[in-house]
C-alpha positions in Angstrom: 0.7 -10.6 26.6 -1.7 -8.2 27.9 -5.0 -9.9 25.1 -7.8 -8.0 26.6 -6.1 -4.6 25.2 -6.0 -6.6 21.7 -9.5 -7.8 22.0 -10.8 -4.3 22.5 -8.8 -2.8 19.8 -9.9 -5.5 17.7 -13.3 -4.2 18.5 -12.9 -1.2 17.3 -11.5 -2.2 14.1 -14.7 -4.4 13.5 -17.0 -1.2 14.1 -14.6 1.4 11.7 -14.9 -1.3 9.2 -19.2 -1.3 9.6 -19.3 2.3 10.0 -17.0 2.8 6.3 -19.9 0.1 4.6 -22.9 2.6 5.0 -21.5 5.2 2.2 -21.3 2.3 -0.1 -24.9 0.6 0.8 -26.1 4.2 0.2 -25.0 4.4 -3.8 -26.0 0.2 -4.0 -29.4 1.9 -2.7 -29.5 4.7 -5.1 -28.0 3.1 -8.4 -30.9 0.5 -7.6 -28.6 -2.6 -6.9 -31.1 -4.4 -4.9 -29.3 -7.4 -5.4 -26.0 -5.8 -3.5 -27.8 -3.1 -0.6 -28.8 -6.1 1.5 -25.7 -7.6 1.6 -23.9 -4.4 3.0 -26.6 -4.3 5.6 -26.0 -7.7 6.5 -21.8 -8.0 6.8 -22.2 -4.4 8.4 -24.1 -6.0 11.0 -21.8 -9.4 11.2 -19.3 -6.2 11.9 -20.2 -4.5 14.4 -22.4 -6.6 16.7 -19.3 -8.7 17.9 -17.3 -4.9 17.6 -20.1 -3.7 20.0 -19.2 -6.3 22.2 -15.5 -6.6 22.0 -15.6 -3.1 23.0 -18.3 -3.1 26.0 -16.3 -3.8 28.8 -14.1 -1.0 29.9 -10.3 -2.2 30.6 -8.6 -1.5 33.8 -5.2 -1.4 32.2 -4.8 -0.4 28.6 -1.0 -0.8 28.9 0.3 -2.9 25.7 4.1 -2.7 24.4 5.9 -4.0 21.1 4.2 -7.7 21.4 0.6 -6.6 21.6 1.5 -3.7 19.1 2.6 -6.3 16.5 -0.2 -8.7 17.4 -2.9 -6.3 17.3 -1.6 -4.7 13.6 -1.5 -8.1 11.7 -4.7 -9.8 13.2 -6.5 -6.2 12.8 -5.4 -6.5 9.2 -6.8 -10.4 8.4 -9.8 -9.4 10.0 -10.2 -6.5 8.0 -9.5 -8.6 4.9 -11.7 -11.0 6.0 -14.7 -9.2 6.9 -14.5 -6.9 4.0 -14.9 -9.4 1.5 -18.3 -10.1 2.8 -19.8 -8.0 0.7 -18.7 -9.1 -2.7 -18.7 -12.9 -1.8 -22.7 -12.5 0.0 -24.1 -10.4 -3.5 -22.8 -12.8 -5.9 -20.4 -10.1 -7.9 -17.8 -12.5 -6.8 -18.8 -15.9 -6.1 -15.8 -17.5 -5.1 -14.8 -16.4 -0.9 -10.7 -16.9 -2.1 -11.4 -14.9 -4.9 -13.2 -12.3 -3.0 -10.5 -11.9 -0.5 -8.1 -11.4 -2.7 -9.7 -8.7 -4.1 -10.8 -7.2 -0.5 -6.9 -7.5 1.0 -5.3 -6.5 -2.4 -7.7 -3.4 -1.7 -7.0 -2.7 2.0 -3.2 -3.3 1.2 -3.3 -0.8 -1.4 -1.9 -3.7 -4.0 -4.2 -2.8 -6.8 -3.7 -6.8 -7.7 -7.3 -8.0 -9.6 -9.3 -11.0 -10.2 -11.7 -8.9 -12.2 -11.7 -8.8 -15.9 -14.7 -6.2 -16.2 -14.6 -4.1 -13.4 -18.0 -2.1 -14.3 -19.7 -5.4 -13.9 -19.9 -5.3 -10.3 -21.5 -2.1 -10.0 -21.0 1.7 -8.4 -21.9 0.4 -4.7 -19.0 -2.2 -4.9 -16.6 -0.1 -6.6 -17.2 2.5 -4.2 -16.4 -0.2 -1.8 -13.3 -1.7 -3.8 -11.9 2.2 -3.8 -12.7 3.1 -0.3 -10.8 -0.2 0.7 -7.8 1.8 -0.4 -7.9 5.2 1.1 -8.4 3.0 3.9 -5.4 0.8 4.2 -3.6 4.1 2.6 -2.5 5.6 6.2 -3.8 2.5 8.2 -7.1 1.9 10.4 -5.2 1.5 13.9 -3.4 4.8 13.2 -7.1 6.1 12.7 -7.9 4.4 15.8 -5.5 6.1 17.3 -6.6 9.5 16.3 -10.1 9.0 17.4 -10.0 6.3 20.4 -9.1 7.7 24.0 -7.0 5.5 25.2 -4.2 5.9 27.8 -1.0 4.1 28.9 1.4 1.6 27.2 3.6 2.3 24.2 1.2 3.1 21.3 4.1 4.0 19.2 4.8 0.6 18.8 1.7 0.6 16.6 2.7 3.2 14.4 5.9 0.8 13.8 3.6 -1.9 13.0 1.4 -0.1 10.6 3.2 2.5 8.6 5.6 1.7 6.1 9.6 2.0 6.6 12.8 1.2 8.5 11.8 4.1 11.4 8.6 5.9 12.9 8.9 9.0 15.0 6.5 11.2 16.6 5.9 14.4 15.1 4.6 15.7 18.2 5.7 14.4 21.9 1.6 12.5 21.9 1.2 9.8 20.0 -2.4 10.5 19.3 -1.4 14.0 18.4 0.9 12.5 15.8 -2.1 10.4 14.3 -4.3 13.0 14.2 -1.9 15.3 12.0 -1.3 12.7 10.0 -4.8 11.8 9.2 -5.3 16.0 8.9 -3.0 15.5 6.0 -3.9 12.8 4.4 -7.3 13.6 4.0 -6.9 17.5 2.8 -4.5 16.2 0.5 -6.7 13.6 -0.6 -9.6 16.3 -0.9 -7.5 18.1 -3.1 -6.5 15.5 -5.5 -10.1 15.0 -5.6 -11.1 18.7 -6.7 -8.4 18.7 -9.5 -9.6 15.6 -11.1 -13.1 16.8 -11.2 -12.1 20.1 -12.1 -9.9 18.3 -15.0 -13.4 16.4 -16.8 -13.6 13.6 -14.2 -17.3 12.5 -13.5 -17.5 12.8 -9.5 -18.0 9.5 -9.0 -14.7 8.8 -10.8 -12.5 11.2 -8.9 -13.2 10.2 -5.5 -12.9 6.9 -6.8 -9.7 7.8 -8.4 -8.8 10.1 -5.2 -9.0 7.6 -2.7 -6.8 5.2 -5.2 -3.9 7.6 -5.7 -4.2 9.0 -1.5 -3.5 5.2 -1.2 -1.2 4.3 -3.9 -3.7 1.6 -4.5 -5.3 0.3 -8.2 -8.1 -0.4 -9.0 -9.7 1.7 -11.7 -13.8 2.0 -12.4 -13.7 1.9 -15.8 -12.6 -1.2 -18.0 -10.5 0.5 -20.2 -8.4 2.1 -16.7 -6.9 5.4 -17.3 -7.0 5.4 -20.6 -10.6 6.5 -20.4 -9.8 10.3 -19.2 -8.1 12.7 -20.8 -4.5 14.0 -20.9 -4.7 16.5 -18.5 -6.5 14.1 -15.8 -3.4 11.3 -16.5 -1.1 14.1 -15.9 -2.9 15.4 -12.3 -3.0 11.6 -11.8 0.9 11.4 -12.0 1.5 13.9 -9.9 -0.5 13.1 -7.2 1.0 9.9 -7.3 4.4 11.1 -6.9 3.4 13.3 -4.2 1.6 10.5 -1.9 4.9 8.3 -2.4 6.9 11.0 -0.4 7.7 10.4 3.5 4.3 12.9 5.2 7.1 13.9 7.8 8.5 16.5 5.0 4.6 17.7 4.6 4.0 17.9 8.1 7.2 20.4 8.1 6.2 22.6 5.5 2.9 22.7 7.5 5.2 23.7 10.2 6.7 26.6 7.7 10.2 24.7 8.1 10.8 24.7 4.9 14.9 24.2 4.7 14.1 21.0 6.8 11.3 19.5 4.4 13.4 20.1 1.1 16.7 18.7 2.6 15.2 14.9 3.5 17.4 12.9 1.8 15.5 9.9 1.1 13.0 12.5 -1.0 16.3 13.4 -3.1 16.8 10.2 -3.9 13.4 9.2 -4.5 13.1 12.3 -6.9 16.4 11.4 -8.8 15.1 8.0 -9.4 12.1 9.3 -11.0 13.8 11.8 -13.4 16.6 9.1 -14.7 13.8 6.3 -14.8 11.4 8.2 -16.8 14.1 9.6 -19.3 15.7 6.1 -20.2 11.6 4.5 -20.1 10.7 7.4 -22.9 13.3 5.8 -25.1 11.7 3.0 -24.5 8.1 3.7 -25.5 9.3 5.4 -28.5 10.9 2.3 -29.7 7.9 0.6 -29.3 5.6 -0.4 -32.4 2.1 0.9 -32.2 3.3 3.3 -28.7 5.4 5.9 -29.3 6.7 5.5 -32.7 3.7 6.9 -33.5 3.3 8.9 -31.0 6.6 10.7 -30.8 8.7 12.3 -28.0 6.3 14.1 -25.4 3.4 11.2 -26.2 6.4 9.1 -25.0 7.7 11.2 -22.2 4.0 11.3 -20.9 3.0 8.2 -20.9 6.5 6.7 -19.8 6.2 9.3 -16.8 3.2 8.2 -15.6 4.1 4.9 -15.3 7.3 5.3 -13.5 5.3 7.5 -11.1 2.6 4.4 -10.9 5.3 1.8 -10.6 7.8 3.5 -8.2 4.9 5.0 -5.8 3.3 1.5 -6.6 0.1 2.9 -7.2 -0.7 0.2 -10.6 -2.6 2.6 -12.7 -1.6 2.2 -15.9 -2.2 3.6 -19.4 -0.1 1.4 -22.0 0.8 -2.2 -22.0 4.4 -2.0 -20.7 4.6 -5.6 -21.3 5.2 -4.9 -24.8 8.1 -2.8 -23.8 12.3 -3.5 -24.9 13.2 -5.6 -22.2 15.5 -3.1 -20.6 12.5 -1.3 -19.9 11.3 -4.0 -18.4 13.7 -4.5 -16.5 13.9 -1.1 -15.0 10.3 -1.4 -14.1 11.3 -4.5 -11.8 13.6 -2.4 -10.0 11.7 0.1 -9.3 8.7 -2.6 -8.3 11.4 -3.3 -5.9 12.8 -0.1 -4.6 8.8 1.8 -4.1 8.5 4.8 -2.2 9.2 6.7 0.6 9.4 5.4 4.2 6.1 7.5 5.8 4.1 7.5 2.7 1.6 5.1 1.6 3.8 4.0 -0.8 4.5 0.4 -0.8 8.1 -1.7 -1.8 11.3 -1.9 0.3 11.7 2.0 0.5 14.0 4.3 -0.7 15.5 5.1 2.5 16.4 1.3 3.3 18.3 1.4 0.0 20.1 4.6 0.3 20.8 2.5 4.1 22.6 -0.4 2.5 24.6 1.2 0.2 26.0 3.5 2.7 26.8 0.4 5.0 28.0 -1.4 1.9 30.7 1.6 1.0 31.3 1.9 5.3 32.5 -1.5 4.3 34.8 -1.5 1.1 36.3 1.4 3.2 37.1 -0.6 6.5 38.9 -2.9 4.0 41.5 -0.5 3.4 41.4 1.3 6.8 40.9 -1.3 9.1 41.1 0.8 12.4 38.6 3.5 10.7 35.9 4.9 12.4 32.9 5.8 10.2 29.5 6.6 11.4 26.3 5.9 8.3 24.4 9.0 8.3 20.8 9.8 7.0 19.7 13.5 7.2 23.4 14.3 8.5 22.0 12.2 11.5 24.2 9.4 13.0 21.6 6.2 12.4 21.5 3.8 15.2 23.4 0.0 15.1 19.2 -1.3 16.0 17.8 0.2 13.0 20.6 -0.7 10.3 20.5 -3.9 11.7 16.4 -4.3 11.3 17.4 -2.9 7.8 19.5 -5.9 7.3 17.0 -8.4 9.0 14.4 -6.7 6.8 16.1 -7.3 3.6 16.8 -10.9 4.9 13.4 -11.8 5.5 12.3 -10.2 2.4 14.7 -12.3 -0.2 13.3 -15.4 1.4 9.7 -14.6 1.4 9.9 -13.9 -2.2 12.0 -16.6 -3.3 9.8 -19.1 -0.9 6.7 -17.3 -2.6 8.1 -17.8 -6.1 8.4 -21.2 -5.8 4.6 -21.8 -4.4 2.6 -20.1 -7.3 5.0 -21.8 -10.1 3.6 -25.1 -9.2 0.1 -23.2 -11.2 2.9 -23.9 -14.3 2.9 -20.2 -15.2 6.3 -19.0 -17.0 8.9 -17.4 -15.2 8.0 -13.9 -16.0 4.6 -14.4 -14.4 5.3 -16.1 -11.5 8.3 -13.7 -10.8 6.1 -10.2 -11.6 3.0 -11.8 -9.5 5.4 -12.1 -6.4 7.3 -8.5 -6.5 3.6 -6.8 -7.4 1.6 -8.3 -4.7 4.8 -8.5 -1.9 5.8 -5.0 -3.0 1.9 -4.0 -3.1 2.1 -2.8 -6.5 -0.8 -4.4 -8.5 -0.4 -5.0 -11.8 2.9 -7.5 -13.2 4.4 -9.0 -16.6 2.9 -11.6 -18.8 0.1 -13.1 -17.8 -0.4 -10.5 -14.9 0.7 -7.6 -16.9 -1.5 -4.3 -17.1 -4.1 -5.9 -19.8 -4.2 -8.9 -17.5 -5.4 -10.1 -14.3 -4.8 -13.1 -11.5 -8.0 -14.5 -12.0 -5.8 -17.8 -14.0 -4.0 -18.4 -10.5 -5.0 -21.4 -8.4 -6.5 -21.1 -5.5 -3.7 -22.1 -3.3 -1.7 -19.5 -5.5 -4.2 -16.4 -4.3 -3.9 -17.6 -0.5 -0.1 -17.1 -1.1 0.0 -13.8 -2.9 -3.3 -12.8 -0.7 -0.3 -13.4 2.5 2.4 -11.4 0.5 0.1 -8.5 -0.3 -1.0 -8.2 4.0 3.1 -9.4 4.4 4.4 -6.6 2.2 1.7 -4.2 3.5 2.7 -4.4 7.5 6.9 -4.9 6.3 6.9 -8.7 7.2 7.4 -8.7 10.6 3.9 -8.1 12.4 2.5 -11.2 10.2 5.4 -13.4 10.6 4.9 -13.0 14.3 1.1 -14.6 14.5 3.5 -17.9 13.8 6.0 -18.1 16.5 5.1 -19.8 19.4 6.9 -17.6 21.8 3.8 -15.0 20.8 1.3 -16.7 22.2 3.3 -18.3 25.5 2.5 -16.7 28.7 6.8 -16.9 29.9 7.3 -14.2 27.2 
């Protein structure tokens, strides 16, 4: 394994992460949170003087392929975690370290997941901070790096893999650092957008780029104790339909950017994902008007809003929320859980197992009931009307696998805290699927505060797990990584 590229990647990763502290150590400084300024100073400078000199020495070779790739994506990631909880942990806001990485990689993870009970408590710097964590870990840091680093030689694609959500990656242009670059384009005009409508809606500023950088993400965390319900109708609405939009693959923006426009609107995976939204929603509006205190008071379009937005929350697993759907029938509740499961796109910042992984296995599983009957058939699974490869529906099948027995194996772990069921089943499919908020105990009026410590470290590795689709992190334990005969 070629470490010296890692090292100096790793480098650069420690100086993005000291150079996106100095907007937040600015509003510490002008809010007047002396007690918080210093710190940001301080873990920006425990950043980047070891980034400095990771980075120094200029590499002959900067050829890495899939093992560095994978290495470089989950150790950027804990480091990330790690380093970015410095500032909460240093001021005091949150004086347990555990506690403060949790926060920190539920942040750069996009999971949304909380230990806080009053989020205003902590003030504008380190919300700024707990926000920005997201529109970071929203497209990924490396693919930044990418963007911005010169770098040649080696297969840089197998970064991409590592980083960005879904069965497949392809370039959208033949150079890799072309494709980051249009992808970053993207990602920030559309965030800039969502920004503008929310202040335009009644927003203060500081709110909508909080919010912004939270729905470009499909992260959580909110600035205001009571969430969303603080803004007004039209804001939740804007809210919902930016969330929907960053939970669509970028490949079918990148094609209307390209004016191909019968291309964009005939990805199947967005079909689907659309379809699921529209049946979801309808059969959750029955359910919110057959709740007491929701919208049998309410009536039909209180109920159709409010039960859209949360599908669009759940199934882009974003985690705002503005009603307790704990208190939902239990179907409801149950459709939730799915759609915990299912999440986005593949190519969005969504998080989950993907729509396109799904729409994968039941098109093997049908290939299958129908070499039952015609033995000698030859069928072909198709995605696009594109023949998909034996390798990727077979990492779809490894993928699915691996993720049963993470969550089952996770599961078990937090139920020795002697939670219920509910709990300890919600707290695994939020945090693995990088949702944010459960059922129960961890439901949108609650928080994981209640949770051991040993609990967080294991939901802290589900959130990064989910976040880099299990393999990359899975890899920093096999011994065959780290031996020099592979």
């Amino acid at each position: 394994m070629n470490k010296k590229i890692v090292v100096y990647f790793l480098g650069w990763v420690l100086l993005i992460e000291a150079a996106s502290m100095i907007v937040p150590c600015i509003i510490s400084v002008i809010a007047g949170e002396n007690d918080v300024w210093p710190w940001f100073l301080l873990s920006m400078g425990i950043s980047a003087v070891p980034g400095v000199l990771l980075i120094r020495k200029k590499l002959r070779s900067g050829h890495f392929f899939a093992k560095e790739g994978f290495v470089l994506t989950a150790l950027g990631w804990l480091i990330l975690s790690l380093v970015g909880a410095l500032p909460f942990f240093l001021s005091g806001r949150i004086p347990n370290y555990v506690d403060a990485l949790f926060e920190t990689a539920s942040g750069f993870t996009t999971t949304g997941s909380s230990i806080l009970s009053e989020v205003e408590a902590i003030g504008k710097g380190l919300l700024f901070w707990r926000s920005f964590t997201h529109w970071i870990g929203g497209m990924g840091v490396l693919v930044l790096i990418l963007a911005i680093v010169p770098q040649g030689g080696g297969d840089k694609m197998q970064i991409m893999k590592a980083e960005s959500p879904g069965p497949s990656v392809s370039k959208l242009v033949p150079r890799v650092r072309e494709t980051a670059l249009i992808l970053y384009l993207i990602y920030f005009g559309m965030t800039t957008l969502a920004i503008l409508s929310y202040f335009a809606s009644g927003m203060p500023i500081f709110d909508a780029i909080c919010i912004g950088f939270g729905t470009a993400g499909t992260g959580g965390f909110t600035v205001r104790n009571e969430g969303m319900l603080h803004y007004n109708t039209v804001s939740q609405v804007l809210i919902t339909v930016w969330m929907i939009l960053f939970g669509v693959n970028f490949n079918a923006y990148y094609l209307m950017v390209r004016k191909k426009w019968k291309e964009a609107f005939t990805i199947e995976e967005v079909f689907v994902y659309v379809g699921i939204i529209v049946v979801s929603t309808l059969l959750l509006t029955i359910g919110v008007m057959l709740t007491p205190g929701q919208g049998k008071e309410g009536g039909f379009f209180y109920s159709l809003h409010h039960a859209s937005f949360t599908l669009a929350s759940i199934i882009s697993t974003t985690g705002f929320s503005t009603l307790d759907f704990h208190q939902w029938p239990e179907y409801a509740r149950t459709i939730l859980v799915m759609v915990m499961c299912i999440g986005a796109c593949a190519g969005s910042t969504g998080g989950g197992f993907k729509v396109s992984r799904v729409i994968l296995l039941f098109k093997e599983a049908k290939n299958e009931l129908h070499l039952l009957v015609h033995p000698n058939a030859v069928r072909a699974v198709k995605l696009n009307r594109k023949t998909v490869d034996a390798q990727t529906l077979r990492s779809v099948n490894h993928y699915l696998i691996l993720y049963v027995a993470i969550f089952a194996f996770s599961v078990l772990l937090v139920s020795i805290d002697g939670f219920d069921f509910t709990t300890n089943f919600s707290s695994v499919a939020a945090t693995l699927n990088n949702i944010g908020p459960g059922l129960s105990i961890v439901g949108p009026t609650g928080n994981y505060s209640g949770f051991s410590i040993f609990s967080k470290l294991v939901l802290t590795f589900d959130m990064i797990a989910g976040r880099l689709e299990l393999l990359p992190l899975l890899l920093l334990f096999s011994r065959k990584t780290w031996s020099k005969h592979y």
